[in-house]
C-alpha positions in Angstrom: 19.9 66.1 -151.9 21.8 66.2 -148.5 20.6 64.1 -145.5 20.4 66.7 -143.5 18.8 64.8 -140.4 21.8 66.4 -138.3 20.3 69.8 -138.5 18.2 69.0 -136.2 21.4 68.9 -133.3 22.6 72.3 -134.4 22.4 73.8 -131.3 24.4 71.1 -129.4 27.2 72.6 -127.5 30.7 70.0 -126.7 31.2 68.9 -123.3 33.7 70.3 -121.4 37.3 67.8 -120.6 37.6 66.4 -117.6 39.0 68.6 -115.4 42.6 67.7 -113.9 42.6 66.5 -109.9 45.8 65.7 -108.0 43.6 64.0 -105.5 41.7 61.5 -107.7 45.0 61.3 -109.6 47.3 60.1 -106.1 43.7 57.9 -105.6 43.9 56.4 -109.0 47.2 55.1 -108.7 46.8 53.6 -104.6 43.7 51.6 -106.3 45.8 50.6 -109.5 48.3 49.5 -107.7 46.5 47.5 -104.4 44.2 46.0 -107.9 47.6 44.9 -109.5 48.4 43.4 -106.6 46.0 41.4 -105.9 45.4 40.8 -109.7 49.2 39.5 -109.5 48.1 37.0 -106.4 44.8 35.6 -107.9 46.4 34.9 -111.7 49.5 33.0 -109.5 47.2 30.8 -107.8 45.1 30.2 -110.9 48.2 28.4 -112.3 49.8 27.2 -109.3 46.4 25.7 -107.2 43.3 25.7 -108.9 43.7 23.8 -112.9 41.5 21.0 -113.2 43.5 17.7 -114.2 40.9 16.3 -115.2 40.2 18.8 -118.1 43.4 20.6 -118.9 42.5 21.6 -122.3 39.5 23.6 -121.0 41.2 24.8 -117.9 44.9 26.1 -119.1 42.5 28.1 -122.4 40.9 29.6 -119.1 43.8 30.7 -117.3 45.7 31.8 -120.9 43.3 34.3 -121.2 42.7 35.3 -117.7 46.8 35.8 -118.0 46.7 37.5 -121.4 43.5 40.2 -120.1 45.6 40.7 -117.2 48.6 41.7 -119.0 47.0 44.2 -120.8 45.5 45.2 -117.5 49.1 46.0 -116.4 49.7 48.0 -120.0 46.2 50.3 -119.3 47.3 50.9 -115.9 50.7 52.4 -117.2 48.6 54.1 -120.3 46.3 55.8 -117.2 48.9 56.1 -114.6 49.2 60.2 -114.9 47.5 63.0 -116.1 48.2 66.7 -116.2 46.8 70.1 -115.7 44.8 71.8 -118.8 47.2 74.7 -119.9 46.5 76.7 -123.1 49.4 78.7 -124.4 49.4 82.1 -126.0 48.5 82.5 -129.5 51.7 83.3 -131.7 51.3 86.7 -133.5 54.2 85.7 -135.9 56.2 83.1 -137.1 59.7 83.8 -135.3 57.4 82.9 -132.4 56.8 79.4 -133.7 59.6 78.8 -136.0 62.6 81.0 -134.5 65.3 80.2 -136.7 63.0 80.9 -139.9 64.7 83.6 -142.5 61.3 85.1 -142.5 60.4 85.1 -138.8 58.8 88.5 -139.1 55.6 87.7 -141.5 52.3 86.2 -140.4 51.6 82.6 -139.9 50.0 80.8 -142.9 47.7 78.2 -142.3 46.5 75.6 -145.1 43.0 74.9 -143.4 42.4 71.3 -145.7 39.5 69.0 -146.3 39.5 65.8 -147.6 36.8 64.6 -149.7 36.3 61.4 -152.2 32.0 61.2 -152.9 30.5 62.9 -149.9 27.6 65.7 -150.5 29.5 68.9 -152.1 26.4 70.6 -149.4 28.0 68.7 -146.1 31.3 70.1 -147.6 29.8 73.7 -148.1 28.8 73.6 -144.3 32.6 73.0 -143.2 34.0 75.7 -145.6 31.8 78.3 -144.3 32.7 77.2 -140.5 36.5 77.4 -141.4 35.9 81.1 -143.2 34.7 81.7 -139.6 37.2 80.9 -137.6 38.6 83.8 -135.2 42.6 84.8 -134.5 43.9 87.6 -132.3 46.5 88.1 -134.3 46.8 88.9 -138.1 46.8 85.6 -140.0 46.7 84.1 -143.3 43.9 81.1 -143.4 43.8 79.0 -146.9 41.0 77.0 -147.1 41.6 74.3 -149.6 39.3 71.3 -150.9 41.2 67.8 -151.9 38.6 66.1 -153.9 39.6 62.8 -155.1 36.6 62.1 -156.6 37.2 64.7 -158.9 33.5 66.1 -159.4 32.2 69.4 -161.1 29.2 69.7 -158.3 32.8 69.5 -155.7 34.2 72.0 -157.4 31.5 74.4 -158.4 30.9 74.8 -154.4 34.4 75.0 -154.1 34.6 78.3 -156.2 31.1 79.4 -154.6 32.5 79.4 -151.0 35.9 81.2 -152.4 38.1 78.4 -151.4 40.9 76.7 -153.5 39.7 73.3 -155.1 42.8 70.6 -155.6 42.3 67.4 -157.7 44.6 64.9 -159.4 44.4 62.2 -161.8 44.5 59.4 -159.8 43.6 57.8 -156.2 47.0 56.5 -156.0 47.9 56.2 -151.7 44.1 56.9 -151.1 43.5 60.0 -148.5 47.9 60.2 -147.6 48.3 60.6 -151.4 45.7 63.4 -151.9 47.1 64.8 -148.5 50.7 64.8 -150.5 49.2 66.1 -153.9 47.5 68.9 -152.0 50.9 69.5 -150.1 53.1 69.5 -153.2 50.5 73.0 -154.1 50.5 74.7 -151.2 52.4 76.2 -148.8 51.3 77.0 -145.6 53.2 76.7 -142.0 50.5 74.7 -140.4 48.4 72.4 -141.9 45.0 71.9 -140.6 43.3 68.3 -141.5 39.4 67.7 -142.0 37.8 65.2 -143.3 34.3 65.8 -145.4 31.8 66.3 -142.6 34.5 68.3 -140.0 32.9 71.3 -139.3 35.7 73.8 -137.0 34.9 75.5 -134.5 36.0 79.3 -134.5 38.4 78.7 -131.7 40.4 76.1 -133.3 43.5 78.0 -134.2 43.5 80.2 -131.5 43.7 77.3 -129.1 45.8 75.2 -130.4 48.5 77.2 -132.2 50.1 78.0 -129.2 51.3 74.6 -128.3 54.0 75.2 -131.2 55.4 78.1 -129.6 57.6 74.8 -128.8 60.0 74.7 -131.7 59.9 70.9 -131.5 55.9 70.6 -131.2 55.0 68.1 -134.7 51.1 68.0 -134.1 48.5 68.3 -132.0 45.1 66.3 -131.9 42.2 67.9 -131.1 39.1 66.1 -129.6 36.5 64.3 -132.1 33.1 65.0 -131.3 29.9 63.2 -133.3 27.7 65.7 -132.2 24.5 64.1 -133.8 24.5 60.8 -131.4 21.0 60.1 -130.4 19.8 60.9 -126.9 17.6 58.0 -126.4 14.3 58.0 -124.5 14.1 57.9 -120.7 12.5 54.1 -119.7 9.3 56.1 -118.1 8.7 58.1 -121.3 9.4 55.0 -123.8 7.0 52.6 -121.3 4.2 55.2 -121.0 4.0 56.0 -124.7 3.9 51.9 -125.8 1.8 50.6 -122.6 0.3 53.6 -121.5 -0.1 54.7 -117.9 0.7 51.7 -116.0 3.9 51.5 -118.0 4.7 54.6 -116.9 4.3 54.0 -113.8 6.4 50.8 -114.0 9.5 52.4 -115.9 9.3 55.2 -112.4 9.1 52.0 -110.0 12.2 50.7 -112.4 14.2 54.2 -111.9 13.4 54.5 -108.6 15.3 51.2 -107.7 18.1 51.4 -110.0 18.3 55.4 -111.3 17.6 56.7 -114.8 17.7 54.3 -117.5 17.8 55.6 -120.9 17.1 53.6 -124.0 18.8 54.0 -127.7 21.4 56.4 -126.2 24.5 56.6 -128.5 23.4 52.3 -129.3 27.0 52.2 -131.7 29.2 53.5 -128.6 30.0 56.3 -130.8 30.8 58.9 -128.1 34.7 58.8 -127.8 35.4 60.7 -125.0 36.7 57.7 -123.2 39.3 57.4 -125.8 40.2 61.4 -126.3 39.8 62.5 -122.7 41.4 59.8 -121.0 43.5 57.4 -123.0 45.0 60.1 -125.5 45.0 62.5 -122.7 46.8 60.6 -120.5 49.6 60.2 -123.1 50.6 63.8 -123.0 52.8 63.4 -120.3 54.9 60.5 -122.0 54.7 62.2 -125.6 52.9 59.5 -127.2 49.4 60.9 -128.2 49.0 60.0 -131.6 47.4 61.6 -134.4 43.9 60.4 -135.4 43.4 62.2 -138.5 40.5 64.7 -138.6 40.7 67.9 -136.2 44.9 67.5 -136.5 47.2 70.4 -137.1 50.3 70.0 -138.4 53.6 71.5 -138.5 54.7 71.3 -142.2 58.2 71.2 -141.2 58.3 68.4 -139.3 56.0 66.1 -142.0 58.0 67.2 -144.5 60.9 66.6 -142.7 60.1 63.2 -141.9 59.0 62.2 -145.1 62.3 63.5 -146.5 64.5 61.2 -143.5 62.1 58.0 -144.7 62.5 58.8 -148.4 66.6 58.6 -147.9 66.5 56.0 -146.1 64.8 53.9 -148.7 66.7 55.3 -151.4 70.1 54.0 -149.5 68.4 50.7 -149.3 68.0 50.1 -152.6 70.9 51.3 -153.6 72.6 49.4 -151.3 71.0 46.2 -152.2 71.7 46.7 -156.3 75.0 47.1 -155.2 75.2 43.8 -153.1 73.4 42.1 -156.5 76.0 43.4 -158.3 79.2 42.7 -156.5 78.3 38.9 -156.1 77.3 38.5 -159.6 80.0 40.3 -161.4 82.3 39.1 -158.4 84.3 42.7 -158.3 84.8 44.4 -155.3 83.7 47.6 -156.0 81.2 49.3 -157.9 82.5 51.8 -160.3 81.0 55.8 -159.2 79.4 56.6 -162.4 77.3 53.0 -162.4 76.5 53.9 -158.3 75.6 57.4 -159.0 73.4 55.7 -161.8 71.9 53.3 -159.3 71.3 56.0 -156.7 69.6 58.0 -159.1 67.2 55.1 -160.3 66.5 54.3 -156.7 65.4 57.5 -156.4 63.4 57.6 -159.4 61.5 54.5 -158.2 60.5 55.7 -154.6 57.5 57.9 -153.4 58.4 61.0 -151.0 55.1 60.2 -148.5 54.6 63.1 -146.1 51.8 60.9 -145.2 52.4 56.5 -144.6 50.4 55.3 -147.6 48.5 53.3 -145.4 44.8 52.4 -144.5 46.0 53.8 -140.6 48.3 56.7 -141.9 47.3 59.1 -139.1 49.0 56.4 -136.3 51.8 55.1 -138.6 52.7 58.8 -139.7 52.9 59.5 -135.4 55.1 56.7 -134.7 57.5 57.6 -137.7 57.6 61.8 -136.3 58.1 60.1 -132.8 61.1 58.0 -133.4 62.6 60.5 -134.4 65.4 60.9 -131.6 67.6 63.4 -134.0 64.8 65.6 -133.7 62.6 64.7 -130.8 59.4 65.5 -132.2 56.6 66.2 -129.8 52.8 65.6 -129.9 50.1 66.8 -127.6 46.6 66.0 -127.2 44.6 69.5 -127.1 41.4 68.5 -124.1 39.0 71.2 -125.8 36.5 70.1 -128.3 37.1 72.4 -131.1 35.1 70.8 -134.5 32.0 68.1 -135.0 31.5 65.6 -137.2 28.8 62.8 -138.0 28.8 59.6 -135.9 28.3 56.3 -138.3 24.5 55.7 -138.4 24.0 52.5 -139.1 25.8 48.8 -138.1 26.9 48.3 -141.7 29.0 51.6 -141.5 30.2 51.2 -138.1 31.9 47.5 -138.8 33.3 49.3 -142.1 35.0 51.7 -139.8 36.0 49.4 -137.1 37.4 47.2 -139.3 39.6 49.5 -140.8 41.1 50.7 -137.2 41.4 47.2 -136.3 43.0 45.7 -139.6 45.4 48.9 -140.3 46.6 48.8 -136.6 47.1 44.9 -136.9 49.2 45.2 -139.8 51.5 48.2 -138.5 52.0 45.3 -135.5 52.9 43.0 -137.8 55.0 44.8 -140.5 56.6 47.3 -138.3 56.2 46.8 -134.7 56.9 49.9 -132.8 58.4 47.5 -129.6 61.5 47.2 -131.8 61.5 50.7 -133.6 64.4 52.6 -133.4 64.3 56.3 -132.1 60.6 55.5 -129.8 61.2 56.1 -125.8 60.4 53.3 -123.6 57.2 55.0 -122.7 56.2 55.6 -126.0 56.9 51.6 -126.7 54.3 51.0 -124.3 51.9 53.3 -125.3 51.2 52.1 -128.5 51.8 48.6 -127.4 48.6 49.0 -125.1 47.2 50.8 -128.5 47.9 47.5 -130.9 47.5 44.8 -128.1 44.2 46.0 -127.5 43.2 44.3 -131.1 44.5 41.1 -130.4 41.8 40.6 -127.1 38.8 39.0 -129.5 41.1 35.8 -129.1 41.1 35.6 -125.1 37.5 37.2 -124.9 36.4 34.2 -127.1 37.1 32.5 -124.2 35.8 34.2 -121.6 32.2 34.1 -124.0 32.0 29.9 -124.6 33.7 29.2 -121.3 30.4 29.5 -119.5 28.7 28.1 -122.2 30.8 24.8 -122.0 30.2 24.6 -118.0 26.7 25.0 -118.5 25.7 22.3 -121.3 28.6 19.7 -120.2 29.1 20.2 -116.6 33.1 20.2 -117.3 34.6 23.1 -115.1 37.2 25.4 -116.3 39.1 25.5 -112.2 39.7 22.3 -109.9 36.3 23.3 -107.8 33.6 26.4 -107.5 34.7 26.7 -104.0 35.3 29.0 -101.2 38.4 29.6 -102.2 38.0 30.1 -105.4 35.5 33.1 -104.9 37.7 34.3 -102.3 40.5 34.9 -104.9 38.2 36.0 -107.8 36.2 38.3 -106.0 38.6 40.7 -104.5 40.4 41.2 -107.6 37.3 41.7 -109.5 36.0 44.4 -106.6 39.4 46.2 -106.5 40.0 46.3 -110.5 36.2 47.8 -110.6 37.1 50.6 -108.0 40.7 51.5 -109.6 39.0 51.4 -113.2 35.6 53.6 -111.5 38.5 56.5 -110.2 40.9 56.2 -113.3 38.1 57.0 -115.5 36.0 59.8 -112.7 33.6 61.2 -115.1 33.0 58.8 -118.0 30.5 56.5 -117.9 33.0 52.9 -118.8 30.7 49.7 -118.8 29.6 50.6 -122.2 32.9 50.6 -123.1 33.6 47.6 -122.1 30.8 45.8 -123.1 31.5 47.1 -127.1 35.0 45.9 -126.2 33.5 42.5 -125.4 30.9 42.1 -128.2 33.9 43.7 -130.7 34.9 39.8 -131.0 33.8 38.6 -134.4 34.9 42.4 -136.0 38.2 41.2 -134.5 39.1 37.8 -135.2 38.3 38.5 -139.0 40.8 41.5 -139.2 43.6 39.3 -137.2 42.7 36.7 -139.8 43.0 38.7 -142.6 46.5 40.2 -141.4 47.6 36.9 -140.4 47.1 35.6 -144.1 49.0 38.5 -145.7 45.8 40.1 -146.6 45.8 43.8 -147.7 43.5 46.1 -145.5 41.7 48.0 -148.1 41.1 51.9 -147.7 37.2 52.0 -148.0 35.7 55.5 -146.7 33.1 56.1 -144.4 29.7 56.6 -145.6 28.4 59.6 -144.3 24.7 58.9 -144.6 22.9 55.9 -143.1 22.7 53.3 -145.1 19.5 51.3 -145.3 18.7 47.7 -144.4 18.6 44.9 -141.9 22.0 44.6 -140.2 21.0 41.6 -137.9 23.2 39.2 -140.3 26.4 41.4 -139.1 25.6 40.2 -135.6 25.0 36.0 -135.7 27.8 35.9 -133.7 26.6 38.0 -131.2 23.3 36.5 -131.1 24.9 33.0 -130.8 26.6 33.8 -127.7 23.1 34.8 -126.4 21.0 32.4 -127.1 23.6 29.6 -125.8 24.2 30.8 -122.4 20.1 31.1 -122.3 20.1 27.6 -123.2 22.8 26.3 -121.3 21.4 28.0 -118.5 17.6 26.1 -119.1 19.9 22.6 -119.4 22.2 23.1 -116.1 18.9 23.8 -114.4 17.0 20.9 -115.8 19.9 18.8 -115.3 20.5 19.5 -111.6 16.8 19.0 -111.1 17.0 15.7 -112.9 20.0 14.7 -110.8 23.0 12.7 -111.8 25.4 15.4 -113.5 28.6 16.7 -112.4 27.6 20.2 -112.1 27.7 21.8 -108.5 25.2 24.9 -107.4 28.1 26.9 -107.3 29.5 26.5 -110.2 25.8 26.8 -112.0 25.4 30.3 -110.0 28.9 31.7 -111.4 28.5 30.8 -114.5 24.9 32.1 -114.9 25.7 35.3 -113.8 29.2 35.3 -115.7 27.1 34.3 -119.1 24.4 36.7 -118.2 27.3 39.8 -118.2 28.3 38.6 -121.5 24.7 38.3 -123.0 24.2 42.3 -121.5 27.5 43.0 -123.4 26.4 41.0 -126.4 22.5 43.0 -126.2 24.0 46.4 -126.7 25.2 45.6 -130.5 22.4 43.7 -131.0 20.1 46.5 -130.3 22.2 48.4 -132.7 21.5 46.3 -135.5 17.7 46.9 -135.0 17.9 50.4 -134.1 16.4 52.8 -136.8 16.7 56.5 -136.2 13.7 58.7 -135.3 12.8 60.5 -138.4 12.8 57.3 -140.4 10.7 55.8 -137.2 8.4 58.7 -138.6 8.6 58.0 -142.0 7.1 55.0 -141.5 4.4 55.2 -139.7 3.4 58.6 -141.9 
């Protein structure tokens, strides 16, 4: 039976994108750039005037990481630095209008409409079929809606054949979602390929808005928005008060809201929404051609997978051929090879390698990007379509969040490692630094351990990170941090970023296992994402976090005490600062916390039932 708590959001409607404002846009970059300044000046004196000799090993981990956050300051900044107007082109009525050269440029455009599935519910599959069967074209056109089902089940395919849509299985699991995607392409056809995963549920306006971006003969993909339509709302402070405490807690969650504004509690509590992510970092990429693909809501041109798959597959096939025929020339000690025994070799080498439309790899989507993009023969394009045109299911639970977040983290960590885009042939300087701000990202749990224990240390040793808490110390630091916060406030108009941040903080443990992993030579495996909540206690997922809490509470209790006892080399100032910098990182640290305890309403009502 389905968990069909979602049904419940069915009338949600996707927020609109962010409109497009020159203004804010020239504002933007005059904050960005006065915050880079003056970021620039304070990390200059933190190296040149303000390390403590006296405790160098504390003070230069300090300014490391200060230096390493504010590099990848500088690489959001450039990832931010311009936007463009939303512009939707025409719907193409036939294929010449798309693909002009195409022998058969007068037929309709064909459209492989494909969802991938390994154990979901057949029923949460049902409910995307019957959305695709309903999606809408001005223009005659030929939709095939096809299911992958790797887990190769008679309920998959008995709803398959209900719905009237084409059911596609193989033997194996061999490559994991890229190798069904290739199975399914070696049976089909269509121009365009449309990519959904098991819950992706298209809206009727999906082709019609997006198609029209390949009137551009050199347009690869485009990425639509993801939306988790079934986040939680949370309850409004005055509403959760009054119903646990009555009417004076009522009337103490309005006081509450009346100082600070509304405060909502168990609102989105994973940081689920990613509207940060598609309407402002992807977004932002258009104008450098560096979006990347992110799997679900994608369409695709065929051509220019296939296409790239075919360029990969030759050059693999050269390499190995190349490297029997090194073997053999040094052994046998001849100069050449004879043609017959190359031919021989070159067929073998063929034999042996996969053609992969997809990378068979746990981050396929982004490695399959980067391959289309160096592609300077063909100069592939991408585009990130602003319009939310599907839903999907958010991760309900802590246990299937970390599954999910490890994957990103671990599958973009070893792309870094194993084939680093910085130094990949064919990529634009723009597009270099646009997934180096992407993959850079996941190596900030190491500096942010810092920036967690560094107060920690100050408060239970007195030992201070900077040569003195003084005037000028807070006259370097706090400009910086009150420019940064207006530039970051403007870059982002719209979206809400401290929980953002404060997920990007408390992300640290998640982190430092998958750059451990990578760094051993571990394989990142290709687990998929439950798509119902999984039951339990998921406080043991967040020690870490909880660590870091109850620390800085303590260390705060022992500077105190200690200052009041006398004799101890903290100073007022430098027991202030730190307070209030460990108090930010236990608010960061609360939000996951919370998540590990939160339990969604209707199993709130189970309970008590």
């Amino acid at each position: 039976m389905i968990d069909d708590y979602f049904l419940k959001f069915e009338d949600r409607v996707p927020p609109e994108p962010l409109p497009y404002s020159a203004l804010r846009e020239s504002l933007w970059q005059f904050l960005a750039v006065i915050a880079l300044v003056i970021g620039g000046w304070y990390i200059w004196w933190r190296w040149t005037a303000s390390l403590n000799p006296d405790a160098m090993w504390f003070s230069l981990a300090l300014v490391l990481a200060e230096s390493f956050a504010f590099f990848g300051m500088i690489l959001f900044v450039f990832n931010l630095w311009k936007d463009e107007p939303i512009k939707l082109e025409a719907p193409p009525a036939l294929l010449s209008d798309v693909a002009p050269d195409h022998p058969e440029g007068d037929r309709t455009i064909v459209v492989d409409v494909m969802f991938a599935t390994y154990n979901e519910d057949p029923e949460l599959v049902r409910l995307g079929i019957r959305e695709a069967k309903q999606m809408t074209y001005p223009h005659p056109i030929d939709i095939r809606i096809h299911i992958l089902d790797d887990g190769r089940r008679d309920e998959m395919r008995a709803v398959t054949e209900q719905e009237g849509a084409n059911y596609i299985s193989r033997t194996t699991n061999e490559g994991f979602k890229a190798g069904n995607l290739r199975n399914a392409m070696e049976q089909t056809d269509g121009d365009f390929l449309v990519i959904c995963d098991a819950d992706t549920r298209p809206f009727p306006t999906l082709l019609e808005h997006t198609l029209g971006y390949f009137r551009d003969p050199k347009m690869a993909w485009v990425q639509t928005p993801q939306w988790f339509y079934d986040l939680p709302e949370g309850e409004r402070l005055t509403s959760k008060l009054a119903r646990r405490f009555g009417a004076k807690g009522g009337e103490w969650g309005r006081r509450i809201e009346d100082a600070f504004g509304p405060v909502t509690i168990g609102a989105d509590p994973f940081v689920n929404d990613p509207k940060m992510f598609y309407d402002i970092i992807q977004r932002r990429r258009n104008p450098a051609n560096a979006s990347f693909c992110c799997g679900a809501g994608s369409i695709h041109r065929r051509e220019a997978v296939m296409e790239a798959a075919l360029r990969s597959f030759g050059a693999k096939v050269e390499k190995r051929t190349f490297d029997a025929e090194e073997v053999i020339t040094v052994s046998s000690k001849e100069r050449e090879v004879s043609t017959d025994l190359m031919e021989a070799i070159r067929t073998q080498a063929a034999t042996t390698e996969l053609l992969t439309p997809y990378r068979f790899h746990v981050s396929e989507d982004i490695y399959t990007s980067i391959v289309l993009h160096s592609d300077r023969e063909r100069g592939w394009k991408s585009k990130m379509h602003p319009i939310v045109e599907s839903k999907m299911l958010s991760p309900q639970d802590l246990l299937t969040w970390t599954v999910q977040r490890y994957k990103y983290a671990g599958g973009s960590l070893d792309i870094l490692v194993h084939d680093n885009p910085l130094f990949r042939r064919g990529l634009t300087f723009q597009q270099r630094m646009m997934y180096a701000t992407t993959f850079y990202s996941y190596l900030a749990p190491i500096w942010n351990v810092v920036f967690l224990f560094g107060p920690i240390i100050y408060l239970f040793t007195g030992i201070s990170p900077v040569s003195a808490y003084s005037t000028d110390f807070f006259l370097h630091l706090i400009p910086f941090l009150v420019t940064l916060e207006l530039a970051m406030m403007v870059g982002t108009w719209g979206i809400s970023g401290y929980d953002a941040k404060a997920s990007y903080l408390s992300f640290f443990p998640l982190g430092l296992r998958a750059i451990w992993a990578v760094a051993r030579g571990q394989k990142i495996s290709f687990p998929v994402t439950p798509k119902v909540r999984q039951s339990g206690n998921f406080l043991r997922l967040v020690q870490p976090q909880i660590a870091v809490v109850a620390l800085t509470l303590l260390g705060a209790v022992w500077a105190i005490g200690s200052v009041m006892l006398g004799d101890t080399p903290h100073s007022i100032s430098g027991i202030v600062a730190n307070i209030l910098w460990g108090l930010n990182n236990c608010l960061a640290m609360a939000g996951i916390i919370g998540a590990a305890l939160w339990v969604p309403p209707q199993d709130k009502e189970s309970e008590t039932a």
